[in-house]
N, C-alpha and C positions, 0 to 999 in steps of 0.2 A: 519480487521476493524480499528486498531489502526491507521494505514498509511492513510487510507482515513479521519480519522479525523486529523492527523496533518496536513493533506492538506487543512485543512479548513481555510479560509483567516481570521477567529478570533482569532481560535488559533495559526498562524504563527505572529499574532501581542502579542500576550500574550508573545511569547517563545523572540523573537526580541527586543520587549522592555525591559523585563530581561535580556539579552545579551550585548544587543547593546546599547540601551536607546532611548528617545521621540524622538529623531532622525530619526530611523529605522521605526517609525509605518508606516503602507502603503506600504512600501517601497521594501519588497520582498514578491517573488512569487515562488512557484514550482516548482525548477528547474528539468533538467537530471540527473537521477541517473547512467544510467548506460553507463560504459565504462570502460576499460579493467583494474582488473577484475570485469566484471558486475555484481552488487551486487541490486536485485530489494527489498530490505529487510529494505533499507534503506529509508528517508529522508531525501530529500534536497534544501535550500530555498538560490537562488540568488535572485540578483538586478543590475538592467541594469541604477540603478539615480546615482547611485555614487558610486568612484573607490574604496573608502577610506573606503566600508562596505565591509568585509567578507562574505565568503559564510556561510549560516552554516549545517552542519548533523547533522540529529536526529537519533538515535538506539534504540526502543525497543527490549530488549534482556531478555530471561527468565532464563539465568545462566551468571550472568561477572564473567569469570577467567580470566587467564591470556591467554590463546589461543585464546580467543577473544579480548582480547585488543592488539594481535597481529597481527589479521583479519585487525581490526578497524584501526591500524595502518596504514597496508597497502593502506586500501580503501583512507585515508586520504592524503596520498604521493600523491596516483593518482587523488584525488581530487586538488591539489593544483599545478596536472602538467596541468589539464583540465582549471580550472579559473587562474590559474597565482597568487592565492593570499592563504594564507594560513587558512584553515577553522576556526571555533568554533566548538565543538560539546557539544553537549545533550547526556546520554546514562542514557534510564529512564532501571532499573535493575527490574523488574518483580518477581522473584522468591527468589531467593538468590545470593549474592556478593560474590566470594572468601575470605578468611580469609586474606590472600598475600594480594591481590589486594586492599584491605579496609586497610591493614597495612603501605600502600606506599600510602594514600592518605592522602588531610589536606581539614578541613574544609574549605569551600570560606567566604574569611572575608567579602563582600558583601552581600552574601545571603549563611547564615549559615543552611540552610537545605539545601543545597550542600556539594559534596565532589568533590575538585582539583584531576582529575587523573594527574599525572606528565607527562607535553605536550610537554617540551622545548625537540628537537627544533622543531618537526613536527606538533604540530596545536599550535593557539593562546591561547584555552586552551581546557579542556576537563573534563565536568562537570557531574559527576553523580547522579542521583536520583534516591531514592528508599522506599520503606516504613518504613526502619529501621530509612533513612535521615531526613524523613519529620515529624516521629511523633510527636515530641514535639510541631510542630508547627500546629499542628492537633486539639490544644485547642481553636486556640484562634479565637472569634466570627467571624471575618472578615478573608479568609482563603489567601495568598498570591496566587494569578491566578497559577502558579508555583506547588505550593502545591496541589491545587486544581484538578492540569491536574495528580499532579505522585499519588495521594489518586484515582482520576478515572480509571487511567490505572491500576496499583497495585491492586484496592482492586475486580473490576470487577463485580460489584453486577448489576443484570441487573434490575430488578425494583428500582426505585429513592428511593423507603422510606425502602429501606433495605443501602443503601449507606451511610454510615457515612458526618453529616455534609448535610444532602440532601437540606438545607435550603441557603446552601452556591448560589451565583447567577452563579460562575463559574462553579460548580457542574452543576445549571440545565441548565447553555448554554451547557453543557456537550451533556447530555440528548437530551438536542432537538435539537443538531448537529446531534448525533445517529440516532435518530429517524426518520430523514430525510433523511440518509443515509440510513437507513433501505427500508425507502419509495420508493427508486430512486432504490434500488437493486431491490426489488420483481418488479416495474414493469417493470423496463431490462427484468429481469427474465422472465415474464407470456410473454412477445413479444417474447421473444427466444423462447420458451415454445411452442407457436403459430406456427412460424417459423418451429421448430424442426418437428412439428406432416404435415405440410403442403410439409415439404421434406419425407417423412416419403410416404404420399399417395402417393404422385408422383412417388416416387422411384418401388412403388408396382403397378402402372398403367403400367409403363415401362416391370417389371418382369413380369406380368402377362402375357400381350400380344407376350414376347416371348413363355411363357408355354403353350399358344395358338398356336402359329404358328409351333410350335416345332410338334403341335400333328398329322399334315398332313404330312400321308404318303408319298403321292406325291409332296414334296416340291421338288421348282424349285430354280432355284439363286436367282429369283426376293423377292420372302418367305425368302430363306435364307439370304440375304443383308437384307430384314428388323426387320429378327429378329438379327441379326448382332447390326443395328443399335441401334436396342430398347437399349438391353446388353450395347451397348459403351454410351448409355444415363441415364441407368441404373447405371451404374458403378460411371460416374459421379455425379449423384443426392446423392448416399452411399459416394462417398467421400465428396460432400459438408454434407451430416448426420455426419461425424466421424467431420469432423469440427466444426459442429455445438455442438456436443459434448464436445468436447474439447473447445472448449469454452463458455460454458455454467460452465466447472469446475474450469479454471484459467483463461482465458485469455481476458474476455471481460472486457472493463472498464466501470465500474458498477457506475463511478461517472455521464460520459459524457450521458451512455447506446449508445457507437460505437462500431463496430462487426470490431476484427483486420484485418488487411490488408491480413492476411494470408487465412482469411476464404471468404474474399471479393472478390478474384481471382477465386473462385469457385462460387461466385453470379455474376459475372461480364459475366464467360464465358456462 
């Protein structure tokens, strides 16, 4: 859920204009994440208006140690051999930061509920967020959009008035990002759902009529090829079912609600 929200074009102006500055708002979009080695865990926001913006990735990650700031490392090499320009990154820390890893960092003299991971020379910089980072800044009336998104992600309350701060407006664009996402999932869902039970008969219309033909003693070849057929029709509809399966658990994009190309070669045929 986290990745589809940072996909959201409010929240990629929030993270950009803290990055970048009034410059950036608008300005990027949801890039490719994956290529070698393909990491879909991430986020990643280019821009095709100008040379002179960085790309940037985001990381929610539920343990920063140092094995993964060595993962992240590498992702970032191969990000900057993909765009040509060397990233920013975000890594919002979910659970808990290493004791190491928090020891090698320094406050950001700009936005001091940040912590500088040491970048030079492989990204521009590389900024962590976490609830230990953010709290002091958790007081005050008006919350930094920043603070707003690592207190959302962090603290994970799913009704608004158990959420700290619920009055914050960043907090309830939060929420009704959510909620919309939620919206756009279940009716993907209930379509697949539909889908699923209509491959489902068919599949059984096919089986049956071979367990028919099979029952005649006297089957000829003409019998035999069609219950042949039924089976190789059969088969196919069970493999579009395992499809359909399988993507109903990972693989459908529940933002756009399109069925992958992999499962589409089995509606095609």
């Amino acid at each position: 859920m986290s990745k589809w929200i940072l996909m959201n074009p409010e929240i990629i102006n929030i993270i950009v204009k803290t990055v970048v500055g009034l410059e950036a708002f608008d300005q990027y979009l949801p890039g490719r994440t994956e290529w070698k080695p393909a990491k879909r865990s991430y986020a990643v926001y280019t821009t095709n208006k100008s040379k002179a913006l960085p790309p940037i990735i985001i990381k929610v990650q539920n343990t920063v140690e140092e094995r993964f700031i060595c993962r992240l490392n590498e992702y970032c090499l191969n990000a900057t051999t993909e765009f040509h320009k060397k990233p920013v990154v975000f890594v919002f820390s979910i659970k808990s930061t290493n004791k190491e890893v928090v020891s090698n960092t320094r406050a950001s003299k700009v936005h001091p509920f940040m912590l500088c991971i040491p970048s030079y020379p492989w990204v521009i910089d590389c900024l962590l967020l976490s609830d230990n980072t953010i709290q002091q800044f958790t007081q005050e009336k008006h919350l930094h959009p920043m603070v707003a998104l690592t207190s959302f992600l962090t603290k994970q309350k799913q009704p608004l008035r158990e959420c700290p701060n619920n009055d914050d407006p960043t907090i309830r664009m939060l929420y009704r990002i959510t909620m919309t996402i939620y919206e756009i999932q279940g009716s993907t869902l209930n379509r697949l759902s539909n889908d699923f039970h209509c491959v489902c008969d068919e599949s059984m219309t096919y089986m049956n009529e071979v367990v028919e033909v099979s029952k005649n003693d006297g089957i000829d070849d003409l019998l035999r090829k069609r219950a042949m057929d039924c089976l190789e029709e059969g088969t196919k509809v069970q493999a579009l079912n395992f499809a359909l399966i399988s993507c109903s658990c990972n693989n459908i994009d529940t933002i756009s609600g399109t069925i992958p190309r992999s499962v589409m070669q089995f509606i095609e045929k």
